[in-house]
N, C-alpha and C positions, 0 to 999 in steps of 0.2 A: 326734275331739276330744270330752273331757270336759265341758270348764265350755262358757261365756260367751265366743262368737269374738268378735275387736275386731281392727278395723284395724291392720294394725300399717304398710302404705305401700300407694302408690296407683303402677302401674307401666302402660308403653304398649308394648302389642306383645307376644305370643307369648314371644319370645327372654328379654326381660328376663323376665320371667314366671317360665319357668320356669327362669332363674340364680337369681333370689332364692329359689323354692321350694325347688329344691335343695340351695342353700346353707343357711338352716334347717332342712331335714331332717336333712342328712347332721349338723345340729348337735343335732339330738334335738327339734327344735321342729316338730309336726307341723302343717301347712297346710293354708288350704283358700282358694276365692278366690268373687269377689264382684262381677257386672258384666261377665262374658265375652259376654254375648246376643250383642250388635251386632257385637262382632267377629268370632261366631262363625259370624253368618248373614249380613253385610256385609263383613268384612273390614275394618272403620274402625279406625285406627289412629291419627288424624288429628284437631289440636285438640282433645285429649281424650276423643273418640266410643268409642275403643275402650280404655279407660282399665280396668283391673281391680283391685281390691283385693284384696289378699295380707292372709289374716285368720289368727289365732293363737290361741289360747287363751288368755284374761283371765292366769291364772298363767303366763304365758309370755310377755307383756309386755314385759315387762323386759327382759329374757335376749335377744331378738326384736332390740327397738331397739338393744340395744348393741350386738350381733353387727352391724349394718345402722351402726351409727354410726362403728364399724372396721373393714368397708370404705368408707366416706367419707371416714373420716381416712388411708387409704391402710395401715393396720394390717394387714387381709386382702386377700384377693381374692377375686373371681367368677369361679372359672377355667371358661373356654368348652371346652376341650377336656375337661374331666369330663362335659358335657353332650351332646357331639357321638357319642360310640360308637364315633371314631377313634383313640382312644388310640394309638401307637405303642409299643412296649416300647422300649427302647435295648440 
């Protein structure tokens, strides 16, 4: 990342993690994150403890939240099977 990272959301667990990472990547917005310690030497996941920030590039902001606000409105999706490796061809 160039500029200024900023929060762009606050996610729990691994899984989710790396859907939304993905998901902005694959959409040109490059990531980084913020708060894995506890998860990653505890395992907490739990009330917040293992809670990580998905952070973006100030000029990407934007672009970040909307993509994140069209899958909330059900407009996209976080497909798990892009992330799993298991693809099947048909």
């Amino acid at each position: 990342m160039e500029g200024d990272a900023v929060v762009v959301t606050t996610v729990q667990g691994e899984v989710e993690e790396q859907q939304v990472r993905a998901f902005l990547e694959a959409n040109g917005i490059p990531t980084t994150v913020r708060g894995e310690a506890l998860r990653k030497t505890h395992a907490f996941v739990l009330d917040g403890l293992g809670a990580v920030e998905v952070m973006v590039d100030a000029d990407d902001l934007d672009a970040a939240r909307d993509l994140l606000a069209r899958v909330e409105a059900g407009d996209l999706e976080l497909a798990d099977e892009s992330l799993s490796g298991d693809e099947t061809e048909s």
